[in-house]
N, C-alpha and C positions, 0 to 999 in steps of 0.2 A: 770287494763290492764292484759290480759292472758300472759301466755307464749308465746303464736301464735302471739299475738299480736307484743312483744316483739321483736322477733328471724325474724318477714318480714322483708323481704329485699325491698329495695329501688327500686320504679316501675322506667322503663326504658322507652323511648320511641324508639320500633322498628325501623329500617332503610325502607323506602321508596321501596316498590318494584323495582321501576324506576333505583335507585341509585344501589341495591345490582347487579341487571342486570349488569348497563355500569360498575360495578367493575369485576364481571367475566366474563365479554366480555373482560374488558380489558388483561385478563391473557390466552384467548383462541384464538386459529389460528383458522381462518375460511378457508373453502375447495378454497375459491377464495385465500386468501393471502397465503395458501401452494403454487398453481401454482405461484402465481406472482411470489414468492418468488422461483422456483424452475429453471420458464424461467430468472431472474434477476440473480441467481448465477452461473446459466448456461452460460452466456454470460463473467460476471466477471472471472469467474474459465479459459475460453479459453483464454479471453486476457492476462489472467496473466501467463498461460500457452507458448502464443508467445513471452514474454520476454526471454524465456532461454531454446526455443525450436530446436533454432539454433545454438546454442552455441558451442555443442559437432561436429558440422560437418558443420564448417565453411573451412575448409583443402578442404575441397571434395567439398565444393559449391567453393569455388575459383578455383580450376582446369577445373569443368565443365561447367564454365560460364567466365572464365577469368579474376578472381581478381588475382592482384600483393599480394604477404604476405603481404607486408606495406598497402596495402589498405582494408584488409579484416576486420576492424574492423568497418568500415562504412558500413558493413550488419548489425551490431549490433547499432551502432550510430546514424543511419538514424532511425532509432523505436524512440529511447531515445528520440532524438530530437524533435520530432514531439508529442510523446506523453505527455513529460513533458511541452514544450514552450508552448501549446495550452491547455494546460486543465483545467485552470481556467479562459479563455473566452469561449469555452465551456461550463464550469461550470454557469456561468452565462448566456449564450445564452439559457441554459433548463430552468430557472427560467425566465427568459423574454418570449421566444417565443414555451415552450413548451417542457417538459421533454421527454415524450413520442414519441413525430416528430422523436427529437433528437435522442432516443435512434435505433428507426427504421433505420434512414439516415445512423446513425453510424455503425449497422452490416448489413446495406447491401453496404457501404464502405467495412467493412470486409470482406468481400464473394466474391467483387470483386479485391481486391486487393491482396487475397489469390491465387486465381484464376491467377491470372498474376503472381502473384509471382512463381508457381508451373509452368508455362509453360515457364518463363525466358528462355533467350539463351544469353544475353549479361547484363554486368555490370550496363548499365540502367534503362533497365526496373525491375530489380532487386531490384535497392535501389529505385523507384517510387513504386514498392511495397510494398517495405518496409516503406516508407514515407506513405504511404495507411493504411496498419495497424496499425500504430503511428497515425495518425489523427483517427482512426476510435477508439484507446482505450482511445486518449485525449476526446472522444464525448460519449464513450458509459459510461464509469468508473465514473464519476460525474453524469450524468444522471441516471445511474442505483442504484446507490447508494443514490440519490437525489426521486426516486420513492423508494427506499428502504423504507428512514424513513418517508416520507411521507403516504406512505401504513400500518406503523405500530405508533401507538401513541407511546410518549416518555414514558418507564416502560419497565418490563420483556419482552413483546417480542420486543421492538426494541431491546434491548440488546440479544435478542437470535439470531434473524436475524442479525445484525449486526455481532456475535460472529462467528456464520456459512459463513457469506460474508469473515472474516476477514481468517478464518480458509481456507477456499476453494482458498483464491488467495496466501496465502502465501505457499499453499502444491501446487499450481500453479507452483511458480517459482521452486520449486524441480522438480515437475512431468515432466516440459520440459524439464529436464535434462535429464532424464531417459525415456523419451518419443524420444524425438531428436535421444537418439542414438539407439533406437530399431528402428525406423521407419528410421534411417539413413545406419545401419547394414540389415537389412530383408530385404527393400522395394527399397526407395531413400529420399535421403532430400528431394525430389519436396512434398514428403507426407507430409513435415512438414509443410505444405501451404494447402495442399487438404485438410487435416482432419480437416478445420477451414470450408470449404463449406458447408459441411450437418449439421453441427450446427448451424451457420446463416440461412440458407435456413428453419430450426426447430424454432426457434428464431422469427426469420419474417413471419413463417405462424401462430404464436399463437399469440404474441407481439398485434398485432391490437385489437384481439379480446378479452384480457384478461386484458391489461391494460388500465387504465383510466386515461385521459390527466388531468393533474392538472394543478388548476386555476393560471392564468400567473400574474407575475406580475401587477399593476396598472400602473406602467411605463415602456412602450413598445420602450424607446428610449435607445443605447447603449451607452456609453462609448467608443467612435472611438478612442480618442488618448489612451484615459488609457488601453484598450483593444491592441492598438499596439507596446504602451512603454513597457509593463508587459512580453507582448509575445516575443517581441525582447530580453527584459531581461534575461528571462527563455531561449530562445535559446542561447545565448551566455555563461549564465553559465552551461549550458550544455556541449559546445563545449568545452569549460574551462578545466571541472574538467575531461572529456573524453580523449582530449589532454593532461591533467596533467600524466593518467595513464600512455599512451602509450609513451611518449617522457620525463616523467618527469616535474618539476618546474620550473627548471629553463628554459624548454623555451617559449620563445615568444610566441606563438600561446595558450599556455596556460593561464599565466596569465595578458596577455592582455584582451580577453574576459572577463577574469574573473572581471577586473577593471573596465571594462565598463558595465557589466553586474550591479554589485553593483551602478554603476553610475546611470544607468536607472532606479534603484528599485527609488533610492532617486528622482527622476523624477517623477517618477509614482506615490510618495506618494503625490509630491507636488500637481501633476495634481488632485487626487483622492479629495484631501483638499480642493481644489477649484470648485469642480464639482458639480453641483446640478445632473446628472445623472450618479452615479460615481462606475465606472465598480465592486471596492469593498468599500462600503464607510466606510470613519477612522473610524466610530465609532464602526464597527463590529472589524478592528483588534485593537481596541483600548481594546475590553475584554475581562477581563483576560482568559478565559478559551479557547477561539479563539487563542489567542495568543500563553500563555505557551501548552494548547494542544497540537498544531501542532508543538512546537519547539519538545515537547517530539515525536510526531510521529516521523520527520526527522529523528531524532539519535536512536531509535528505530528503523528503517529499515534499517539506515546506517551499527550501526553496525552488524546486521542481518544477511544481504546479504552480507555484505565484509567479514566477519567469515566466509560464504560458499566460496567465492574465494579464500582467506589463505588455506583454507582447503584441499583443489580442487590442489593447488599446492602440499601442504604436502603428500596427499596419493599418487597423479603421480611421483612428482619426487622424494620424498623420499621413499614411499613403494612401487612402483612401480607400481601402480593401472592403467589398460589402462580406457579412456573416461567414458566409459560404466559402468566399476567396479565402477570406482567413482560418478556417479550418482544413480548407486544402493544404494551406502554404506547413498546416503543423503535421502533415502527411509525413513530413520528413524526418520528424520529431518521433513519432511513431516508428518508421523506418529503423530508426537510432537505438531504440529500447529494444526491438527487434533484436536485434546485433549485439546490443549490451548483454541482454538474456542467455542467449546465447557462446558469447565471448566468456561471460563471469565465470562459470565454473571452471574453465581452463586456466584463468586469472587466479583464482581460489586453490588448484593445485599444484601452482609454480609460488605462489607469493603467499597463499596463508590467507586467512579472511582478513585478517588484520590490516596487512598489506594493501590488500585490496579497495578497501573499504575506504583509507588515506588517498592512496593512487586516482579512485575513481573521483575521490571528490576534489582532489588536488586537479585534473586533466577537466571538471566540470568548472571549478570558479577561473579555472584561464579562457575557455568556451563561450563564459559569462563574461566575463572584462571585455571582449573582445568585441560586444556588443554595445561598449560604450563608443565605440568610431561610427557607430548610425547617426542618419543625420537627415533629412527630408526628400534627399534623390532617390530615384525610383531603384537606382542600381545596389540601396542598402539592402534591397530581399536578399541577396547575395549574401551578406552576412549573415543573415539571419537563419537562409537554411542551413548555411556551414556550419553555423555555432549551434543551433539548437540540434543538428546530427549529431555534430561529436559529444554537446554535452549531454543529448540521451543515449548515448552508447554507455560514458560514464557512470550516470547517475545509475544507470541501472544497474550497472557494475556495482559502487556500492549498496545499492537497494537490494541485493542478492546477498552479497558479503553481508550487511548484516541480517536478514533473516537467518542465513546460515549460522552467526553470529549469535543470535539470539532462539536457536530450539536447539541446541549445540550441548549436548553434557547433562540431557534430563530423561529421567527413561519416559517410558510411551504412556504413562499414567500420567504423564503432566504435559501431554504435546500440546492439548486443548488449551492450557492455561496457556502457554510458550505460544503460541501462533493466537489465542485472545490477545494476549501483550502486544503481540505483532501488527494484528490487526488493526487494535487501539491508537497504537503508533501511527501507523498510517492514516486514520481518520482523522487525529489531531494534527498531524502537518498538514495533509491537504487541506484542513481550516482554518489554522494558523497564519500558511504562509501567505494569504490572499489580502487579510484583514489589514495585515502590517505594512506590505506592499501599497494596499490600497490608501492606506492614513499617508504614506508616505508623499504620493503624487498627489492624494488631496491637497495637501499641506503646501504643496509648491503651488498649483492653481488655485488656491484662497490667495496666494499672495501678488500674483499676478493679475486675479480679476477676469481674465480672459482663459477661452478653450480652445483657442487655434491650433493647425499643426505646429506651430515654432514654440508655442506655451508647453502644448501636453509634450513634445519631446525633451523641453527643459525639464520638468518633470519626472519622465522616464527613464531621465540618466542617472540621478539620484538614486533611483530605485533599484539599478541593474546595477550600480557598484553595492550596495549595500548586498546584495544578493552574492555577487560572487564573493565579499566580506568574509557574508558568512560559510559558505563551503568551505572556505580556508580556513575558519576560528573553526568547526566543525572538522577537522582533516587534522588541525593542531591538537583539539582536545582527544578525538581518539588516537591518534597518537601516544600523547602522554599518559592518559589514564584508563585506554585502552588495554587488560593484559590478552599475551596469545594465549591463543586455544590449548597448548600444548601446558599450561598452567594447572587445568581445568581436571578434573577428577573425573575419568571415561571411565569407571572399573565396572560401571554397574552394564556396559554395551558390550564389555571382554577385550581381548587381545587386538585382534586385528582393527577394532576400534583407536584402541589404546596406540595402534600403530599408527595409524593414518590423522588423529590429532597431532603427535607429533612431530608427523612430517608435513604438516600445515603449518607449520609456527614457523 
């Protein structure tokens, strides 16, 4: 035997032409899924945008349409409500009868219920507009996100599109802060309703021609009760934990809903149990990633958004920031999610969703603690942009990891449900975390008597530890009852699926 002979190496057999292809297809965006993907986050970005577009110049719309103060939070209520009680029959309505219909019906709901909303002159038709845009973000936000991961196979780029959807709606809820009160300062609040027209009207002349209806269900029958117990549930803990903010716990109107809301969930499981056509059937929340997912989303947005309204207090009434200033100052915050969105899927391919999902919310309650050293000099903004950057890099970090998390291991006949759930989640934190926060620094100013800066910041430290609390008991619990991806049953997405869960765990 030669030397040559010796020192060959061991013949290989090449990969398949066929296979190396569907591999770097799999890693590459095609010119059709840039647009999908450009009208789908265009749509996402403005609804998330209407959450907290009004916010800053709710004073000025109650005067020139005639809200009482006590009533002026049912501008803001009437969205919630509508958005959050309806979007997991929604969610399911795009997987039975049509993602794409859906998403059409729902912004051109938008477009018209802007439309009214901007021409208002009484307290009615005002909150029927607003009822309008809450049904059109409960219809388009599962839909859009349900042609999301449907248009991208599960690997790198759903996780980039996902990372980009996650990043766009959470600089969403800032941008309408700082959007609200430019266009509420320059122009009129009615703009905060017009500038939703020419994007529906963009939306719905491309929408037909660019997306492609995904195949429906095999079972074209609903879930009539479980669809109506879910929804009444979701409405009433809505109203709940709304009520909770504005009047407190202890009263009636609060957690009365709130009682019967949990009442009906227990209803609806039983009905769901029982149902051969069953609006979410137990065995999807029976696992675990469905499950613990969407608990970490909730608390993940809860404390998110309630941070931004602790905050929103501290720089008004203790630095003295007017509306405006203060939704500048959360420009940074916005910046953050940016970056986060961004950053996540890279995070998600080195560490797993799992990982991530801990990491982000572990790197977000240090972010938050750190906000406990403010204190009434003018030089605390300093902290505050620094913390609230890193900790929306974070959050959004997790806030990607688990959506990823949670439409992970279901074929395309159930995305609709999968990103309903998703949806859902996110509605109930961002209403959650506000209510709790809020009782919280109530609680400290009933006992002090006074509203000063040196009162509301005693108040405000309370609340900012309890918040980073939670990220940590949130980071601990997916931890432990979190399993990985690699757990999960891919056989129904094939091989190369089957590979890339694994190499996520």
């Amino acid at each position: 035997m030669t030397a040559h002979q010796r020192t060959r190496l061991p013949q290989t057999t090449p990969p398949e032409p066929a296979t190396v292809a569907l591999q770097q297809s799999s890693l590459r965006m095609t010119g059709r899924q840039r647009l999908i993907m450009v009208l789908l986050l265009t749509a996402s970005f403005t609804l998330a945008v209407d959450f907290s577009i009004l916010n800053v110049a709710l004073p000025r719309i109650g005067a020139d349409v005639g809200f009482s103060l006590e009533h002026l939070q049912w501008i803001a209520t009437s969205f919630a409500l509508c958005a959050a009680g309806f979007t997991l029959f929604f969610g399911r309505v795009a997987d039975l009868f049509g993602r794409k219909r859906l998403f059409i019906t729902g912004m051109a709901l938008l477009g018209i219920g802007s439309l009214a909303g901007g021409l208002a002159t009484d307290p009615g038709l005002l909150l029927a507009a607003r009822a309008a845009q809450g049904l059109a973000t409960a219809a388009v936000t599962p839909a859009a996100l349900s042609l999301l991961t449907t248009s991208f196979p599960e690997g790198p780029l759903r996780d980039k599109a996902l990372g980009l959807n996650g990043s766009l709606m959470a600089a969403g809820f800032t941008a309408g802060a700082v959007l609200g009160g430019l266009l509420t300062d320059l122009l009129s609040w009615r703009w905060a309703f017009f500038i939703n027209i020419p994007i529906a009207i963009f939306v719905l002349v491309l929408a037909p021609k660019f997306l492609t209806e995904s195949s429906r269900g095999n079972n074209t029958r609903l879930d009539v009760p479980g669809a109506f117990t879910v929804t009444l549930a979701l409405l009433l803990l809505v109203f709940g934990l709304t009520t909770a903010g504005e009047k407190g716990w202890a009263e009636p109107l609060a957690w009365a809903p709130l009682a019967a809301g949990l009442l009906l969930f227990v209803v609806f499981f039983l009905i769901e149990k029982n149902t051969a056509h069953a609006l979410v059937p137990v065995t999807i929340l029976g696992r675990n990633n469905i499950a613990w997912g969407n608990i970490a989303g909730i608390l993940a947005f809860a404390t998110e958004t309630s941070l931004v309204f602790v905050l929103t207090l501290y720089l008004q009434q203790v630095l003295g920031y007017t509306p405006l200033g203060a939704g500048l100052a959360f420009a940074v915050l916005g910046a953050g999610t940016v970056a986060g969105g961004i950053i996540a899927p890279h995070l998600i391919g080195k560490l797993g969703t799992k990982k991530t999902i801990i990491s982000g919310l572990t790197v977000q309650a240090a972010a938050t603690g750190s906000l406990l050293f403010l204190n009434t000099d003018q030089a605390s903004l300093a902290i505050v942009l620094i913390a609230t950057f890193v900790g929306g890099v974070a959050n959004l970090a997790a806030i990607v990891g688990f959506m990823v998390t949670a439409t992970t291991g279901l074929p395309n006949t159930e995305q609709g449900l999968a990103t309903g759930l998703t949806t859902m989640s996110q509605q109930i934190g961002i209403t959650m975390g506000i209510p709790v926060m809020s009782s919280i620094i109530a609680a400290s100013l009933l006992q002090s008597g006074v509203a000063g800066p040196e009162q509301v910041l005693a108040a405000v430290l309370p609340a900012i530890g309890i918040n980073a609390g939670l990220c940590l008991a949130t980071a601990a619990t997916v931890g432990f009852f979190l399993r990985a991806p690699a757990e999960h049953e891919p056989a129904e997405h094939g091989p190369l699926n089957s590979v890339r869960l694994n190499a996520g765990s």
